[in-house]
NUKE-688062 format. One line per 3 residues: number of its first residue (from 1); their letters; for each residue x, y, z of C-alpha. Coordinates in steps of 0.25 Angstrom, whole numbers, plus 5000, padded with zeros to 4 digits. Each point is the difference from the previous one (the first is absolute). Example, Ala and Ser with C-alpha at 12.3 -4.5 7.8 and 13.67 -1.06 7.14 Angstrom:
1	as	5049:4982:5031  5006:5014:4998
# end
This chain:
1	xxx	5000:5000:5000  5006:5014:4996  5004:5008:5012
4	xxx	4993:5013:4997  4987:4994:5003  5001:5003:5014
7	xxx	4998:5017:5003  5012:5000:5011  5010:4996:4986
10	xxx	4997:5014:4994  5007:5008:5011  5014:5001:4999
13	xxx	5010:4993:5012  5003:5015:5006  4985:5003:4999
16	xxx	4997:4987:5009  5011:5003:5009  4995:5016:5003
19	xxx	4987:4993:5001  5003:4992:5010  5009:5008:5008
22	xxx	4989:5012:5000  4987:4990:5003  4997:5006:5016
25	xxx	5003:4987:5010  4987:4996:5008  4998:4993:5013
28	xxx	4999:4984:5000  4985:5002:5006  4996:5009:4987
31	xxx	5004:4990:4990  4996:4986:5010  4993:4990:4990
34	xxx	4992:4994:5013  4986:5004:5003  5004:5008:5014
37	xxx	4996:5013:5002  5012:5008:5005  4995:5012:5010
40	xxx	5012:5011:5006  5009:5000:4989  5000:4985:5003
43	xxx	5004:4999:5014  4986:4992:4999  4996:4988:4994
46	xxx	4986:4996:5000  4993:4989:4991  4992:5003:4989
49	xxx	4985:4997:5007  5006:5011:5013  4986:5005:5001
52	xxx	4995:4987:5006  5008:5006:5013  4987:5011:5002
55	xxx	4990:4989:5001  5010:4993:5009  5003:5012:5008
58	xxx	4986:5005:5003  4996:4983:5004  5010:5003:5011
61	xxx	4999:5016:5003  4985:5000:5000  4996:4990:5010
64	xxx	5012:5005:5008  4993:5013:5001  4986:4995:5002
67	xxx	5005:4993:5012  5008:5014:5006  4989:5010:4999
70	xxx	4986:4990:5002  5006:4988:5009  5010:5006:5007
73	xxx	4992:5010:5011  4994:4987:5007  5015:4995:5003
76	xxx	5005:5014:5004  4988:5001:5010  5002:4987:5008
79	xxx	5012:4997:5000  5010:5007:5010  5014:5006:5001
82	xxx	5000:5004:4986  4998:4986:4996  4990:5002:4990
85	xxx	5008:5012:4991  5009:4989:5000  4991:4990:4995
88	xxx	4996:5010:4989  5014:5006:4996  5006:4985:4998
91	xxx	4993:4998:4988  5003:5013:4993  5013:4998:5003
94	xxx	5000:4986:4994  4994:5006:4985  5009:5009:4999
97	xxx	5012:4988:5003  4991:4992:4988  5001:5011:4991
100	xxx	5013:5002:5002  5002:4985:4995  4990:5003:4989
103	xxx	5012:5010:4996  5011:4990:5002  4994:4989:4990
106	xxx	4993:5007:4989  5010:5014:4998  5015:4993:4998
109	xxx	5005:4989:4991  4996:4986:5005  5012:4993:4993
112	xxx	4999:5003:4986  5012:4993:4993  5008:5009:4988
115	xxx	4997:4998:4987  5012:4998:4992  5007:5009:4992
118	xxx	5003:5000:4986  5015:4996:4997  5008:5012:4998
121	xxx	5009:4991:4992  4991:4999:4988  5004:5009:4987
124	xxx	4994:5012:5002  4996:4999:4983  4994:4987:5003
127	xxx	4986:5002:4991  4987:4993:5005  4994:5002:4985
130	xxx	5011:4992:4994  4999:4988:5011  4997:4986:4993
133	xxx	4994:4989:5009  5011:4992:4995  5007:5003:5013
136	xxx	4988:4992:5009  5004:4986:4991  5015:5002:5005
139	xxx	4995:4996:5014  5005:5010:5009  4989:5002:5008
142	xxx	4999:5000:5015  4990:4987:5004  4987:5003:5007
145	xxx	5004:4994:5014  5013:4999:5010  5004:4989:5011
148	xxx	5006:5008:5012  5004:4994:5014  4992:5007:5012
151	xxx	5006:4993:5012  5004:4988:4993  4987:4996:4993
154	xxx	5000:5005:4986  4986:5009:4995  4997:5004:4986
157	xxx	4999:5016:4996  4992:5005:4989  5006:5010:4989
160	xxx	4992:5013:5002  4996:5005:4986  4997:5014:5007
163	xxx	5012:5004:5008  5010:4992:4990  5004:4990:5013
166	xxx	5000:4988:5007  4992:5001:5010  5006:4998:5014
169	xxx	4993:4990:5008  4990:5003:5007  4998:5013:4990
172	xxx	4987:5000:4991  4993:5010:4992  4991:5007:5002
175	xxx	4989:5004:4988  4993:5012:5007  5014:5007:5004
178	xxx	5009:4994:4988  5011:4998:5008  5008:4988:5005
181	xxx	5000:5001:5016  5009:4992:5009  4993:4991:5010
184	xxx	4988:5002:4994  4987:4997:5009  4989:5008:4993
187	xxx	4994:5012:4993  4992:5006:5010  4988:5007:4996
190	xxx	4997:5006:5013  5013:5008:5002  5000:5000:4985
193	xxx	5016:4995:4999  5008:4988:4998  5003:4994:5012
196	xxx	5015:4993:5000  5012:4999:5007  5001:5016:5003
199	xxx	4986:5002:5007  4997:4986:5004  5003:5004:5016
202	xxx	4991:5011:5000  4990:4994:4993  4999:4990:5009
205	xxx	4999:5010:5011  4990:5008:4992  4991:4987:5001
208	xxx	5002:4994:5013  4997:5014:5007  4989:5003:4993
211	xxx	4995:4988:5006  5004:5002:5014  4992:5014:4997
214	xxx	4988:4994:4996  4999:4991:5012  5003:5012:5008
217	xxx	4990:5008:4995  4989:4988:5000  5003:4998:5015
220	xxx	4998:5015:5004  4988:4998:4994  4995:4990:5008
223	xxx	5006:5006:5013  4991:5013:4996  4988:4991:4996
226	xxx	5002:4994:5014  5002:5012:5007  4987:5007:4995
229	xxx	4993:4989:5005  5003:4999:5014  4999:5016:5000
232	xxx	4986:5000:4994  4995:4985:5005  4997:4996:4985
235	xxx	4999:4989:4992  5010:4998:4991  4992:5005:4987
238	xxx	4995:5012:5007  5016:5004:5003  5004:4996:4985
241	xxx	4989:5011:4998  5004:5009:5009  5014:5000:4993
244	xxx	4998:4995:4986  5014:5004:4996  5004:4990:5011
247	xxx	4993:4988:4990  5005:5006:4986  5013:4999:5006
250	xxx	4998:4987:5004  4995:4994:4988  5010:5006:4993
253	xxx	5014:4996:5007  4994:4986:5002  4999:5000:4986
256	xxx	5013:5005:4995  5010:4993:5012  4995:4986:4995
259	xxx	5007:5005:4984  5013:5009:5006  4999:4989:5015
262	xxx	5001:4988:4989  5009:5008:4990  5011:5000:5014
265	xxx	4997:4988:5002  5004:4994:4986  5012:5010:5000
268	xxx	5007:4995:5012  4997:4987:4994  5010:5004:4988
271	xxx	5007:5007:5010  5003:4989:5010  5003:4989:4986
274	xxx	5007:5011:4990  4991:5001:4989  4993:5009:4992
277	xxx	4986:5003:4995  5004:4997:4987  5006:4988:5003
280	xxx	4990:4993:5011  4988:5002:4989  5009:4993:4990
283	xxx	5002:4988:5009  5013:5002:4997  5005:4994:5013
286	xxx	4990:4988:5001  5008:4987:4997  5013:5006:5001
289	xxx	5008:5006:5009  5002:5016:5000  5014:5005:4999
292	xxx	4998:5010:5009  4993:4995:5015  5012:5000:5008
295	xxx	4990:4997:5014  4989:5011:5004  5012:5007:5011
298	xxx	5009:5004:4986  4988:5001:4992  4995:5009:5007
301	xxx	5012:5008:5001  5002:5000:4986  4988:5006:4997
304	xxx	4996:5009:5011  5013:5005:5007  5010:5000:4987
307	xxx	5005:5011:4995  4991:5007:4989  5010:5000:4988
310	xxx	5003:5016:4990  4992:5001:4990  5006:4996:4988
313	xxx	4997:5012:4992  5003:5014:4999  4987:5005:4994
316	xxx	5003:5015:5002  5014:4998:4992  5001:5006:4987
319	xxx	5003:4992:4987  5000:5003:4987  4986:4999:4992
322	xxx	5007:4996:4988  5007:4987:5008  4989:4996:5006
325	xxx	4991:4998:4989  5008:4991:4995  4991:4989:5008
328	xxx	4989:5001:4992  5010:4999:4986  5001:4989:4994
331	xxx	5014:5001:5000  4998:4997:5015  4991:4989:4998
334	xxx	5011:4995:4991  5011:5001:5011  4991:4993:5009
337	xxx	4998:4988:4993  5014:5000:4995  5013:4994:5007
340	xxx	5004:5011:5003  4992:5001:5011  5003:4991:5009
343	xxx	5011:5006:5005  4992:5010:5007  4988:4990:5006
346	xxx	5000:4993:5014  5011:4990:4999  4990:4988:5002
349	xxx	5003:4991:4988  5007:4991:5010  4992:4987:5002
352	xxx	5003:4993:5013  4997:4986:5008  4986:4997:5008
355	xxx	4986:5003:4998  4996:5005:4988  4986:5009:5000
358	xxx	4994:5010:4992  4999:5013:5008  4993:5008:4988
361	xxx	4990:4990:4997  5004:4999:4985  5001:4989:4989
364	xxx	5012:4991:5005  5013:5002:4994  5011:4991:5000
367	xxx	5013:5006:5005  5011:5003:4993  5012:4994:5009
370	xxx	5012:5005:4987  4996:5014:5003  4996:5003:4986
373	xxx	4986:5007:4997  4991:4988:4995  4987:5003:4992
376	xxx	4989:5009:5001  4990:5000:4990  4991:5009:5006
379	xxx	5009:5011:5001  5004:4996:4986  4984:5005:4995
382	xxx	5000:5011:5009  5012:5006:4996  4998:4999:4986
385	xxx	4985:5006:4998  5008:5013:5009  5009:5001:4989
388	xxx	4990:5000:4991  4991:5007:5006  5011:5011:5002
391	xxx	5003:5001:4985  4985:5002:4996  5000:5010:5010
394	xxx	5013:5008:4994  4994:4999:4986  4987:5004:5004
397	xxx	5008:5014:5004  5008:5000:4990  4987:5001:4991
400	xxx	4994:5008:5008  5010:5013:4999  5003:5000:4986
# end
């Protein structure tokens, strides 16, 4: 195919080079290709369903205040020694540590993993409208999956067709945020965010004390009903009438501790076995043994009392706009599929003795034990509709400016 066809070929080597050198640098946040919302010039980093955290908000604010200004005056009046403002203050105080938590899970970066970048390597006159798929039949193409050793059991991990990686165990993807998050648990559409290895302490928190809240709350409650009862010699209906927020509220926290009650409960299940979400709905652990329950003392420690690792970003650096397009190029896809490319993925292409299991629950693969790349015919398909889908797209603007 003749060179020209492609519109960057009619500038002149100086003219790209003044180009490049002049384009304005942008932060990483402004150019991310996940679905995040960025807020603060990207100090913060929601999901991309954030406004799910005002309906989760006002299920936690508004009965809080219900029960301060209607419930409350019965437990100031009889109980002494500034009991009652106690009573009352305690869980104000304790909606104010939730939101707090609700901040810490939905507004950083869970664990998302890097995408790769391109290779810098690569000629810089390399031409995406001249590419052939002849290169795909020559075989250098990165398999699907990897065998790894986690603690002496060896685990399969997925290529990421997104992020341009293999994945990390325990790392999954997630299709409402596009981005690939370490120790990946779940998307949670209440706080409307990943939640992975970053943000999965707090969230745990966030959970279990909304919990404890609720049972507070339903036993006050109870405790107001009890003493309007004995103040006033009425049934119990008669009280509930007296003081109908007193029911509402009730009804309500009896309802709501049995979803965040059991949701604790399940957690420090995972918690107290070290898995995830993601992982105990997959039965990925059912009939074979999980690499990572080391006993519920280290589990526990591991989970809840390790230290919460640095992001591995730097969304408010700059980069260039011109480097970083470069992912959605074909060029890139190219490199990614390429040899090349190896040299800068997780160094997991070693296969190792013992247990063998899938951890992606993908097609099985046999390992390749001669560290050669073996076949991939699905990435062989994929790779060539790109290409061909890239060149239509040039000629199309080719067309389309004469």
């Amino acid at each position: 195919m003749n060179k020209t066809s492609c519109p960057s070929r009619g500038l002149s080597d100086k003219q790209n080079s003044n180009k490049n050198v002049n384009a304005p640098s942008l932060r990483l946040y402004q150019v991310w290709k996940g679905n995040n919302i960025f807020a603060l010039g990207g100090r913060l980093i929601f999901g991309p369903d954030a406004r799910s955290l005002y309906l989760t908000i006002s299920l936690i604010v508004v009965p809080v205040i219900l029960f301060c200004s209607l419930v409350s005056q019965t437990l100031v009046d009889n109980f002494p020694n500034n009991l009652g403002p106690l009573l009352v203050a305690i869980p104000a105080v304790f909606t104010v540590y939730i939101l707090v938590l609700i901040f810490l899970v939905s507004a950083r970066d869970p664990g998302i993993i890097p995408r790769n970048p391109p290779n810098p390597d690569l000629d810089d006159d390399w031409d995406a409208c001249s590419m052939s798929t002849d290169w795909a039949a020559s075989g250098r193409y990165l398999p699907p999956t990897k065998s790894v050793n986690v603690n002496g059991m060896v685990v399969r991990v997925k290529f990421c067709q997104t992020c341009m990686l293999y994945r990390p165990p325990r790392c999954s993807h997630c299709s409402v945020c596009n981005n690939c998050v370490d120790r990946f648990d779940h998307h949670c559409p209440w706080v409307g965010q990943c939640i992975g290895k970053r943000n999965y302490l707090y969230f745990f928190m966030f959970v279990s004390s909304t919990a404890l809240l609720c049972l507070y709350v339903f036993a006050m409650c109870w405790v107001n009903i009890i003493l309007i009862m004995n103040a006033k010699n009425c049934s119990l209906w008669e009280a509930f009438m007296k003081s109908p927020a007193s029911g509402i509220l009730i009804s309500y926290t009896f309802t709501v501790s049995w979803f965040v009650g059991g949701l604790s409960v399940f957690h420090l299940y995972l918690v107290i076995t070290n898995q995830t979400t993601y992982e105990n709905f997959r039965y990925r652990y059912e009939r074979r043994m999980n690499p990572y329950n080391h006993g519920c003392a280290s589990n526990i420690k591991d989970v809840l009392f390790s230290k919460i690792p640095p992001s591995q970003h730097k969304f408010r650096s700059f980069v260039k706009p011109e480097w970083y397009s470069q992912y959605n190029s074909s060029r890139y896809f190219a490199y990614a599929f390429s040899g090349n490319y190896t040299k800068k993925s997780y160094d997991t292409d070693v296969s190792y003795e013992g247990s063998e299991f899938d951890l992606e629950r993908c097609e099985t693969h046999q390992t390749d034990h001669s560290g050669k790349w073996s076949n991939g015919p699905e990435l062989h398909r994929l790779a060539s509709k790109f290409i061909a889908e890239n060149v239509t797209r040039e000629k199309s603007k080719k067309n389309g400016g004469l």
